[in-house]
N, CA, C and O atoms as a GROMACS GRO file, in nm:
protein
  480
    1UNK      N    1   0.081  -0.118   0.000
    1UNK     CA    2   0.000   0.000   0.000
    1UNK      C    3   0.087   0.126   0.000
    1UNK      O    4   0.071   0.221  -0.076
    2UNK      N    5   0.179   0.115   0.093
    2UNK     CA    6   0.280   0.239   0.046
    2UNK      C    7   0.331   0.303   0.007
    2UNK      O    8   0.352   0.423   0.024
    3UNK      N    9   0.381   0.175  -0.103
    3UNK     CA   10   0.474   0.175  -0.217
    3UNK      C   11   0.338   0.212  -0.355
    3UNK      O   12   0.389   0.227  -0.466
    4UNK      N   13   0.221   0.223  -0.352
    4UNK     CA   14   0.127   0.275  -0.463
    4UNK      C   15   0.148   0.445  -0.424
    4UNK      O   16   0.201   0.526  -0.500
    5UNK      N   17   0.096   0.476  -0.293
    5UNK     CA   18   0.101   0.578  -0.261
    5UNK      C   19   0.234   0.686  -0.287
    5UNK      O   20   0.227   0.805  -0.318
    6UNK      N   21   0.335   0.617  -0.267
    6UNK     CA   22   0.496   0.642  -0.289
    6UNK      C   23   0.495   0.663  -0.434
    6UNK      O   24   0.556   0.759  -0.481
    7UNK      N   25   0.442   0.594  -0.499
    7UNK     CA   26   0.429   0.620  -0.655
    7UNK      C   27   0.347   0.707  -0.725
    7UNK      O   28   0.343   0.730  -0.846
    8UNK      N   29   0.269   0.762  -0.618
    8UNK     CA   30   0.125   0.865  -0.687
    8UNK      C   31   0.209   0.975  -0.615
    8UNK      O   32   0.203   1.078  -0.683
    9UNK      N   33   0.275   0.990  -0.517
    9UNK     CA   34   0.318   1.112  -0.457
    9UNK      C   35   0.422   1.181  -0.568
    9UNK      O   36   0.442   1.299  -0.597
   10UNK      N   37   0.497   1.009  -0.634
   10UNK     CA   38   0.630   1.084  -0.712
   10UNK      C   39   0.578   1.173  -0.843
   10UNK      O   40   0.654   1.256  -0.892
   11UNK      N   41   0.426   1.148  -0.904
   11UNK     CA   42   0.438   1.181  -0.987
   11UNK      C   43   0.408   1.309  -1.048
   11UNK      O   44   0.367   1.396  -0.971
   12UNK      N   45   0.420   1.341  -1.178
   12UNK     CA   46   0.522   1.491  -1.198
   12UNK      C   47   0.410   1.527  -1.318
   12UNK      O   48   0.438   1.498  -1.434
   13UNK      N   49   0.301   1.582  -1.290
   13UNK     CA   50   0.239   1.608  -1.379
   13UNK      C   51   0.236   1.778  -1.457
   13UNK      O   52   0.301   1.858  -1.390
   14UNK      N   53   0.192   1.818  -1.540
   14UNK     CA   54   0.147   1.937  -1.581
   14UNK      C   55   0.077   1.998  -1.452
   14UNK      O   56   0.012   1.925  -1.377
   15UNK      N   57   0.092   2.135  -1.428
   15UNK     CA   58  -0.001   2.209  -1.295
   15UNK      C   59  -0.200   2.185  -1.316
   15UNK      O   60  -0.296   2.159  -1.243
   16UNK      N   61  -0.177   2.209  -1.433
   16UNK     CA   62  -0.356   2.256  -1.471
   16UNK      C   63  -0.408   2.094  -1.498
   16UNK      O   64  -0.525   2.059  -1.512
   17UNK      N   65  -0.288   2.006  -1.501
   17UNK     CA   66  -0.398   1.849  -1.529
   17UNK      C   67  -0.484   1.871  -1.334
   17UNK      O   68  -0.588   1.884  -1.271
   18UNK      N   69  -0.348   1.861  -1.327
   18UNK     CA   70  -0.305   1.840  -1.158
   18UNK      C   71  -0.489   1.903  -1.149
   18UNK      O   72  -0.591   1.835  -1.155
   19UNK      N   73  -0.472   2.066  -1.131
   19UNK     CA   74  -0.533   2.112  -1.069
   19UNK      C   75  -0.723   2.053  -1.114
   19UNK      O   76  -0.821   2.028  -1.043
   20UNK      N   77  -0.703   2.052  -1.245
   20UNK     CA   78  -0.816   1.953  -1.329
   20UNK      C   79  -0.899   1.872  -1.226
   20UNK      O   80  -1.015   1.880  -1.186
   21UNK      N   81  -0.771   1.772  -1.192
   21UNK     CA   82  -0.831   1.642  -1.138
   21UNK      C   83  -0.850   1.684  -1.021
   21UNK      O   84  -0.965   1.658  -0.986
   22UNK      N   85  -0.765   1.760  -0.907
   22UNK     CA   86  -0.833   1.805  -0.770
   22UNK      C   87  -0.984   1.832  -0.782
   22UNK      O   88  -1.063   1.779  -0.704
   23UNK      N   89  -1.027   1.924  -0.891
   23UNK     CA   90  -1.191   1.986  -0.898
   23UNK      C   91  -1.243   1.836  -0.889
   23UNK      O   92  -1.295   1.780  -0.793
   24UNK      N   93  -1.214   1.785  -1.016
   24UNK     CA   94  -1.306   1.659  -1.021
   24UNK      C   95  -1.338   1.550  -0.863
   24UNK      O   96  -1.441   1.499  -0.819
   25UNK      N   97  -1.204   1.552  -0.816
   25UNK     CA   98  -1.175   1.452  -0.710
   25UNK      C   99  -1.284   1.479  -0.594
   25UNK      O  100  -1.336   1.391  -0.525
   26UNK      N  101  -1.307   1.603  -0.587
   26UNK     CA  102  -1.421   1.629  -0.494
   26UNK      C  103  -1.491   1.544  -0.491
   26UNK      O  104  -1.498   1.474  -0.390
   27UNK      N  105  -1.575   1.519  -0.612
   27UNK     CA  106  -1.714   1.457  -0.651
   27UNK      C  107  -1.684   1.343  -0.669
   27UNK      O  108  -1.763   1.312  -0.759
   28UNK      N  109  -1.624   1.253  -0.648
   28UNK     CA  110  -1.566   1.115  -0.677
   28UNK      C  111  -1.631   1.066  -0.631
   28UNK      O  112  -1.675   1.102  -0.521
   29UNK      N  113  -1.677   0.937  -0.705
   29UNK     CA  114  -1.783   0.824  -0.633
   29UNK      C  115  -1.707   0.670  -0.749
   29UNK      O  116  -1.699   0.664  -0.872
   30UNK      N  117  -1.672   0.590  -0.666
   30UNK     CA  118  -1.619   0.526  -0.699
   30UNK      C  119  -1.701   0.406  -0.812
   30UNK      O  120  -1.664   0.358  -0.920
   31UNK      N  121  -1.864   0.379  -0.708
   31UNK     CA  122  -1.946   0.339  -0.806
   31UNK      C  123  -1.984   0.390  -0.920
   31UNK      O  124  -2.005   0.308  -1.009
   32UNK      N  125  -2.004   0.519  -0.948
   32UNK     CA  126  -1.996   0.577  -1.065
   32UNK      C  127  -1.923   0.614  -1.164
   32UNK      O  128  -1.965   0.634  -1.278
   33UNK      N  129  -1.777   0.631  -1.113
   33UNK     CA  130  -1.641   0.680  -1.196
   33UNK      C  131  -1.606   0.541  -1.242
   33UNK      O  132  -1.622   0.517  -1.362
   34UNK      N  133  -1.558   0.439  -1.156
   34UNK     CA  134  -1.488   0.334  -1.167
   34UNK      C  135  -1.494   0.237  -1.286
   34UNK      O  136  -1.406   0.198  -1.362
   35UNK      N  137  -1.626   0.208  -1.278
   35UNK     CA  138  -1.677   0.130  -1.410
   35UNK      C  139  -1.638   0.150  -1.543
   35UNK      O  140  -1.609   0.058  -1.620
   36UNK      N  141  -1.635   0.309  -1.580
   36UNK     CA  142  -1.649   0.351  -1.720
   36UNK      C  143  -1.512   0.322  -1.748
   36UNK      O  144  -1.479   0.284  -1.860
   37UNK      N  145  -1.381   0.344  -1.600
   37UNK     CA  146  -1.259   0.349  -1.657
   37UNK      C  147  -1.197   0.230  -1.642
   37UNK      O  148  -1.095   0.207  -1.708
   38UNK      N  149  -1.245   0.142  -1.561
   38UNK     CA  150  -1.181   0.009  -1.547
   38UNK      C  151  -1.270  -0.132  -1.594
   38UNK      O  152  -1.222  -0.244  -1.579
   39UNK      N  153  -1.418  -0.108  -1.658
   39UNK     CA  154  -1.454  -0.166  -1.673
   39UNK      C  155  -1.594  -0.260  -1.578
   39UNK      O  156  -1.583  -0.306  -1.464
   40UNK      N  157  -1.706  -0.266  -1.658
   40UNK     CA  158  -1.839  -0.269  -1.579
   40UNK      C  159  -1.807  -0.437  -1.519
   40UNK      O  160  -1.720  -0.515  -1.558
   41UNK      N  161  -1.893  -0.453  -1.432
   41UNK     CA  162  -1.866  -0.548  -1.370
   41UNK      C  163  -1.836  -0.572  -1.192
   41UNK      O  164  -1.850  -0.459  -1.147
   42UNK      N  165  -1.808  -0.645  -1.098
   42UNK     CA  166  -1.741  -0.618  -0.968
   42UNK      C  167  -1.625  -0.548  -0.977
   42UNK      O  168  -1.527  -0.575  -1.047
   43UNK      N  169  -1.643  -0.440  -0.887
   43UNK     CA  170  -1.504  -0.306  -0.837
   43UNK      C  171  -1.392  -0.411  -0.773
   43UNK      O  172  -1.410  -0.488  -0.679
   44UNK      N  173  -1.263  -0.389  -0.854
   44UNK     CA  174  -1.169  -0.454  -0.800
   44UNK      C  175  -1.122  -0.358  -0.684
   44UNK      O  176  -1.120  -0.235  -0.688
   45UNK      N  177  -1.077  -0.451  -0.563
   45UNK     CA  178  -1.059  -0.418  -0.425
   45UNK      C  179  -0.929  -0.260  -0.486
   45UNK      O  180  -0.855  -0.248  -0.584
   46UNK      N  181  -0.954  -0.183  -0.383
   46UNK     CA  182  -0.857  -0.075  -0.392
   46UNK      C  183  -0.731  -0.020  -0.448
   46UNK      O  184  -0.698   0.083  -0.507
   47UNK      N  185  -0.660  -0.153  -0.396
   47UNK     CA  186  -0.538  -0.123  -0.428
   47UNK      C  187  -0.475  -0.213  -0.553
   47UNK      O  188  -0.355  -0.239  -0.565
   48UNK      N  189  -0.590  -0.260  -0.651
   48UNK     CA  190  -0.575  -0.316  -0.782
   48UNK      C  191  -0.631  -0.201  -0.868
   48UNK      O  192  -0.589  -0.169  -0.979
   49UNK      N  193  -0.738  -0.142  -0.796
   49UNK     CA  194  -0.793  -0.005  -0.924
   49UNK      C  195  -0.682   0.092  -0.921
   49UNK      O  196  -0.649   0.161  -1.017
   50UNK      N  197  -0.626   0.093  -0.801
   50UNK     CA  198  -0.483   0.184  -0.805
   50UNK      C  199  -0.417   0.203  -0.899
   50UNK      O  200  -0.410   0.302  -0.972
   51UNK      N  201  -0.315   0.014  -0.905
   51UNK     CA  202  -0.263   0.006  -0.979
   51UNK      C  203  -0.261  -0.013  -1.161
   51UNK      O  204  -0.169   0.000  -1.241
   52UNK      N  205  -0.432  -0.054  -1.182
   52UNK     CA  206  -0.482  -0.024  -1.301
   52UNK      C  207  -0.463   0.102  -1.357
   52UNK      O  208  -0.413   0.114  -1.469
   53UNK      N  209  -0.500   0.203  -1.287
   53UNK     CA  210  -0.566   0.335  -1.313
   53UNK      C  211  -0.395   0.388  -1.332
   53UNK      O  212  -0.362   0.438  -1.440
   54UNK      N  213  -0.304   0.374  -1.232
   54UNK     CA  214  -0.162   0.416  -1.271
   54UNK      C  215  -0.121   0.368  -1.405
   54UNK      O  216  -0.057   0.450  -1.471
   55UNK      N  217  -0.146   0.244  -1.463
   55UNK     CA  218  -0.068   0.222  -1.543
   55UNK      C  219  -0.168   0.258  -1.709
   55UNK      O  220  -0.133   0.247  -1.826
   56UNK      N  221  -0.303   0.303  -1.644
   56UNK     CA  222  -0.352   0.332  -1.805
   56UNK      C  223  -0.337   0.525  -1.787
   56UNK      O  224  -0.366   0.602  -1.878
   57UNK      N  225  -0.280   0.575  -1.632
   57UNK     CA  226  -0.242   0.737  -1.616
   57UNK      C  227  -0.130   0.719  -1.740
   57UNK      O  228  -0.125   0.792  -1.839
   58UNK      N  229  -0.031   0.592  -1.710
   58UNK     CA  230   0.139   0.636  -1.775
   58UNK      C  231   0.069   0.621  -1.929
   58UNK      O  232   0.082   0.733  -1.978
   59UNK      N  233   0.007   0.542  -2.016
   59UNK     CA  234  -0.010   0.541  -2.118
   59UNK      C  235  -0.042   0.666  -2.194
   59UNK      O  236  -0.001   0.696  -2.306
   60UNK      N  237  -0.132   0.744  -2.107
   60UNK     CA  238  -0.195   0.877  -2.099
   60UNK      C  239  -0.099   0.963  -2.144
   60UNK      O  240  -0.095   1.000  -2.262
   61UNK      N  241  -0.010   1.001  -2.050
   61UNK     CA  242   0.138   1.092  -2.022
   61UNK      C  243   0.229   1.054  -2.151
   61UNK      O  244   0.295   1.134  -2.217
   62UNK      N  245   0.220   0.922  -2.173
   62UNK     CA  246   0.312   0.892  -2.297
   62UNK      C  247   0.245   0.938  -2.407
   62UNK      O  248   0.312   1.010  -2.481
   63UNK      N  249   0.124   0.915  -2.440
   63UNK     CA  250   0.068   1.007  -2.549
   63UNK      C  251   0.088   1.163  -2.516
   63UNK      O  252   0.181   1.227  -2.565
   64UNK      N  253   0.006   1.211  -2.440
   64UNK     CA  254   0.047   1.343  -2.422
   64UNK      C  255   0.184   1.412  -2.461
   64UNK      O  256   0.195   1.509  -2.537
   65UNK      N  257   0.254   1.367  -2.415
   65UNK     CA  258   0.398   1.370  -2.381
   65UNK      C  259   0.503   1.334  -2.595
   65UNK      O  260   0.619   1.356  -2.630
   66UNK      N  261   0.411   1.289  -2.656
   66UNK     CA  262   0.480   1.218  -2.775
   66UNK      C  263   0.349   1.308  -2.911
   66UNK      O  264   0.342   1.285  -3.032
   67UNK      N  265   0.261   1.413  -2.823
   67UNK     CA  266   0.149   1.506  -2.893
   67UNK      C  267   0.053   1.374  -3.020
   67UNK      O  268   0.017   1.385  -3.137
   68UNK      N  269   0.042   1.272  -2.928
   68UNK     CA  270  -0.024   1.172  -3.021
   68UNK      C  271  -0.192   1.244  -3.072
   68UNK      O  272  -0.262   1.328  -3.014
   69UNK      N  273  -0.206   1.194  -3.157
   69UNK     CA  274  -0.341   1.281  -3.258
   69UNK      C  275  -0.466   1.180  -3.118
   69UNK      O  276  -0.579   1.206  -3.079
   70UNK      N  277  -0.390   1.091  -3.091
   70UNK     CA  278  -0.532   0.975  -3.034
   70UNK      C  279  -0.556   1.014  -2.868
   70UNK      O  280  -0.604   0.936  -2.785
   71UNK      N  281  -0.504   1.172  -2.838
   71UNK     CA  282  -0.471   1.156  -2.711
   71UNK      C  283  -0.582   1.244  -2.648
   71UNK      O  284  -0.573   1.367  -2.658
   72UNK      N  285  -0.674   1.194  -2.592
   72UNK     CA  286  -0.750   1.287  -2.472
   72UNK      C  287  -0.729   1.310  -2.340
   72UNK      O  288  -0.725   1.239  -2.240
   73UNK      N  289  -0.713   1.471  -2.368
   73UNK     CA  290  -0.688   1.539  -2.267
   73UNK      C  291  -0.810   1.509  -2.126
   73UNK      O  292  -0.769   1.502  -2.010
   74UNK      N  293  -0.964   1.493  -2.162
   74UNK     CA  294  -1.069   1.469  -2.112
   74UNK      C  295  -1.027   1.349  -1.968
   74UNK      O  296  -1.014   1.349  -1.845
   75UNK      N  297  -1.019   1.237  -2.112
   75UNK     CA  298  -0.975   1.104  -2.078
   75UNK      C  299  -0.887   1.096  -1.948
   75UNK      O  300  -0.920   1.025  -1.852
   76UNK      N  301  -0.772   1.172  -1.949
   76UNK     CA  302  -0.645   1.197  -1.899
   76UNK      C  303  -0.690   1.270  -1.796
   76UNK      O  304  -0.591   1.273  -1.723
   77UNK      N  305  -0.783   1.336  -1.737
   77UNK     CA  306  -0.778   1.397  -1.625
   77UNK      C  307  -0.959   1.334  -1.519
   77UNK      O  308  -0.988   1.357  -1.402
   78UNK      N  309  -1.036   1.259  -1.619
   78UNK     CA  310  -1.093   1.130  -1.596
   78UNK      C  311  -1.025   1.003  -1.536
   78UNK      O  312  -1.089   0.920  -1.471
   79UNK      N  313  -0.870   0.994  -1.566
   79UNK     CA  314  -0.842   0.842  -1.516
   79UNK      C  315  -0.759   0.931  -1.358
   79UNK      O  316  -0.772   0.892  -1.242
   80UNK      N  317  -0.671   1.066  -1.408
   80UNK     CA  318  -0.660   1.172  -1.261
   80UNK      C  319  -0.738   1.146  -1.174
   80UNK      O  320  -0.706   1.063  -1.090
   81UNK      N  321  -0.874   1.213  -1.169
   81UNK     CA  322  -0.936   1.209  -1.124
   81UNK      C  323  -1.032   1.076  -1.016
   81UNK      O  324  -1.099   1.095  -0.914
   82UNK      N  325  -0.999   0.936  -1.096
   82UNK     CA  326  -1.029   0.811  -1.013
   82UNK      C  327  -0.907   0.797  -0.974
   82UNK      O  328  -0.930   0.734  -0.871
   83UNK      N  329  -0.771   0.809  -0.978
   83UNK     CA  330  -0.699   0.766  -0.943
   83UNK      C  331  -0.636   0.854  -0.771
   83UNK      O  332  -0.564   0.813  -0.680
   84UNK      N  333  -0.697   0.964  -0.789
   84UNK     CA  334  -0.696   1.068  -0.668
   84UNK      C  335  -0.789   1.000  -0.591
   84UNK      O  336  -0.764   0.959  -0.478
   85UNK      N  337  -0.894   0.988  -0.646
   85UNK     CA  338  -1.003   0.922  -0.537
   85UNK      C  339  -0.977   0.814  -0.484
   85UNK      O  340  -0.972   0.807  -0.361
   86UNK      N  341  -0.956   0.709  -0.558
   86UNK     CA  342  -0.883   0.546  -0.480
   86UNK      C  343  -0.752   0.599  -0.441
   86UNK      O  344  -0.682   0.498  -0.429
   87UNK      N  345  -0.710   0.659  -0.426
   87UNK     CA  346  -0.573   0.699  -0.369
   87UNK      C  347  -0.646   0.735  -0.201
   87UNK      O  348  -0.620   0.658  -0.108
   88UNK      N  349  -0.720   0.837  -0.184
   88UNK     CA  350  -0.765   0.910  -0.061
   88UNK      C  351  -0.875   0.787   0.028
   88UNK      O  352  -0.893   0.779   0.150
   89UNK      N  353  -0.930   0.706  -0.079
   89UNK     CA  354  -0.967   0.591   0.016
   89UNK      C  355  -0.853   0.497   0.030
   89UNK      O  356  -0.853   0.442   0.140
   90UNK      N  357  -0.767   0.467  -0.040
   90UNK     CA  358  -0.667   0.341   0.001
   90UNK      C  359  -0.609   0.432   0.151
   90UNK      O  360  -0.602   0.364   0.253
   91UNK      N  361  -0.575   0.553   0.160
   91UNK     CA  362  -0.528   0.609   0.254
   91UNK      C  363  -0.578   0.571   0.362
   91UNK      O  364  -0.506   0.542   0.457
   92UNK      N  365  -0.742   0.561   0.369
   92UNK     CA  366  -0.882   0.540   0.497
   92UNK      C  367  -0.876   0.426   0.506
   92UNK      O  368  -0.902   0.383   0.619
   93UNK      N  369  -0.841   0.326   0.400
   93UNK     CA  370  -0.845   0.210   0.419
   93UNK      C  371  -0.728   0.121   0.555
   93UNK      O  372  -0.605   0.114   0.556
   94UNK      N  373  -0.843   0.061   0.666
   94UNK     CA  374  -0.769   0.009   0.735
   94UNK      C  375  -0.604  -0.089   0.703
   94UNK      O  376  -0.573  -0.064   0.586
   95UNK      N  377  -0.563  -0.125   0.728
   95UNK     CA  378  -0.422  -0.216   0.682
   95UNK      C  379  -0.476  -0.339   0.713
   95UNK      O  380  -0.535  -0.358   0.819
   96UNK      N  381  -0.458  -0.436   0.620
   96UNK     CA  382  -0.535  -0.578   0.631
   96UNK      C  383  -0.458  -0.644   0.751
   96UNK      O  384  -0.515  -0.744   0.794
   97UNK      N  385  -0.331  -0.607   0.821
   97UNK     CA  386  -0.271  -0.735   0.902
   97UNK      C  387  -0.361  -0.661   1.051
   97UNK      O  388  -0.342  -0.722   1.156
   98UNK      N  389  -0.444  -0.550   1.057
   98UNK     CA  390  -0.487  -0.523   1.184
   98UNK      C  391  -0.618  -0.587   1.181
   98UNK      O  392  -0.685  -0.553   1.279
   99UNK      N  393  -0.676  -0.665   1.105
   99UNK     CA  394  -0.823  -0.734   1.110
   99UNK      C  395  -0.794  -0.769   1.226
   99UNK      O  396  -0.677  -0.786   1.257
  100UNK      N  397  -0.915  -0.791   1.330
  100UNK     CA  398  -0.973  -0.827   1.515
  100UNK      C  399  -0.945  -0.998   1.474
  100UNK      O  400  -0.992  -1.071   1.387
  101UNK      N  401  -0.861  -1.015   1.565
  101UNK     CA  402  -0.892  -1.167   1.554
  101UNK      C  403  -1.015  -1.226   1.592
  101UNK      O  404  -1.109  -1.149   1.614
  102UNK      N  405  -1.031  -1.346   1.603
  102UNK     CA  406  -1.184  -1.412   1.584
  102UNK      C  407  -1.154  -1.527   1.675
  102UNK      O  408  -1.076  -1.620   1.657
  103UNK      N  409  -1.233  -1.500   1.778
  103UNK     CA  410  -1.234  -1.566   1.894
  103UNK      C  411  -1.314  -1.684   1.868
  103UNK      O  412  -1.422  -1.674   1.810
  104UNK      N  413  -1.258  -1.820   1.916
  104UNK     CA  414  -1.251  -1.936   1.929
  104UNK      C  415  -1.365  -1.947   2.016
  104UNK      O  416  -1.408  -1.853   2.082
  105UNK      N  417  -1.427  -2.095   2.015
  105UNK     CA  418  -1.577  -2.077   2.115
  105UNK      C  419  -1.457  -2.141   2.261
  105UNK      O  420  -1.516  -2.140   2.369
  106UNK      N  421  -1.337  -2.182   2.269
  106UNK     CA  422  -1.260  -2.253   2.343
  106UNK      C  423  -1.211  -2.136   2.426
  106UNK      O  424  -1.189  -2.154   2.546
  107UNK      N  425  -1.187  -1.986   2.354
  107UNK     CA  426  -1.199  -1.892   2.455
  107UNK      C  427  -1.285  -1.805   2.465
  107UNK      O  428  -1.262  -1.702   2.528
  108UNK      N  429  -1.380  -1.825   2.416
  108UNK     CA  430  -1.522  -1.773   2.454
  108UNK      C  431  -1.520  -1.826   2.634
  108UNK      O  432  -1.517  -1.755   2.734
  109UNK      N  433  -1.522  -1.973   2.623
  109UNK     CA  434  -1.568  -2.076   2.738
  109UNK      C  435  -1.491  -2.002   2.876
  109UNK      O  436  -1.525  -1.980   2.993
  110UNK      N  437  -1.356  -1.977   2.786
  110UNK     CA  438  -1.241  -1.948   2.917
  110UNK      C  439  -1.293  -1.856   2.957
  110UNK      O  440  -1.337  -1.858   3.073
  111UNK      N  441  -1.308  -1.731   2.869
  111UNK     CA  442  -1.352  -1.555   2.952
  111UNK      C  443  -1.443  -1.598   3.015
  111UNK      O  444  -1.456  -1.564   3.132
  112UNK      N  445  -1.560  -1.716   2.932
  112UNK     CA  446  -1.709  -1.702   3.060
  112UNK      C  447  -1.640  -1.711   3.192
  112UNK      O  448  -1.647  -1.616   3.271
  113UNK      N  449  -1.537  -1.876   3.237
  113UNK     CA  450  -1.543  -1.932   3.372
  113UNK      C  451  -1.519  -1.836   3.404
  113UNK      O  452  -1.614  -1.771   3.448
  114UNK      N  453  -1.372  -1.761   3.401
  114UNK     CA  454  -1.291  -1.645   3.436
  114UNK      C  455  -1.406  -1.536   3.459
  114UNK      O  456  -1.360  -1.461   3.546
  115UNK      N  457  -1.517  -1.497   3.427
  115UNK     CA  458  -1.577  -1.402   3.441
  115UNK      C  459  -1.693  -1.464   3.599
  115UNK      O  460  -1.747  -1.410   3.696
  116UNK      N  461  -1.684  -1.588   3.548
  116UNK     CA  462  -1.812  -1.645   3.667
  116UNK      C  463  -1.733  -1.645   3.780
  116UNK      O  464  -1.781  -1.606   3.887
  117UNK      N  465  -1.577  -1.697   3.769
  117UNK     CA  466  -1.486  -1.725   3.900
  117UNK      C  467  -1.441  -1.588   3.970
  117UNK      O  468  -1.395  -1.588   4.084
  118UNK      N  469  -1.461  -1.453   3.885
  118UNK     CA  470  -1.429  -1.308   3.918
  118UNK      C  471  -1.576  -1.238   4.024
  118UNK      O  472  -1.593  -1.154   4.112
  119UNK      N  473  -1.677  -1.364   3.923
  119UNK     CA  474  -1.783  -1.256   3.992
  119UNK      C  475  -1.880  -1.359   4.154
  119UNK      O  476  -1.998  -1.341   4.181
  120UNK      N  477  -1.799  -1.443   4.221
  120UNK     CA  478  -1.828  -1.562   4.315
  120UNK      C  479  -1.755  -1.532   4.490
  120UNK      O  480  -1.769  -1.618   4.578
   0.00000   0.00000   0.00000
């Protein structure tokens, strides 16, 4: 997760895409943006739309960047724009190794006695 974030921080865009996609990022809804750019179907978990959305941003930049006739500017601050947004939720997003462990009915049993032998 870091290392996506580490990679969206490095990158070096034009000011006005930049500022483009901040406006948009406001309004971000992932059910609504996500689909058109990654495809209809189940939302892949966070930190795969991340890395999708980065690597169809670089394709973007390489057109831009090479004044290709096939290149939208639109497009390009559309994939900005989801990619800011799954960026600011991967941020909210808890870290998977802190999931609550899941108590056993074997210490369920223990806390009860322990609670009956506390309260005797």
């Amino acid at each position: 997760m870091t290392d996506l974030i580490t990679r969206l921080s490095a990158l070096h865009r034009p000011r006005i895409l930049i500022r483009a996609a901040r406006i948009g990022a406001r309004a971000y809804s992932r059910n609504r943006h996500l689909p058109r750019l990654l495809g209809y179907g189940n939302l892949p978990k966070i930190p795969i739309a991340v890395s999708r959305l980065f690597e169809q941003e670089q394709l973007l930049d390489q057109r831009r960047r090479h004044n290709d006739p096939g290149y939208s500017l639109t497009g390009h601050i559309n994939v900005l724009i989801a990619l800011m947004g799954e960026a600011q939720l991967l941020q909210q997003e808890p870290p998977s190794y802190k999931r609550p462990e899941k108590t056993t009915a074997l210490a369920t049993l223990k806390q009860n006695e322990l609670h009956h032998v506390q309260s005797c």
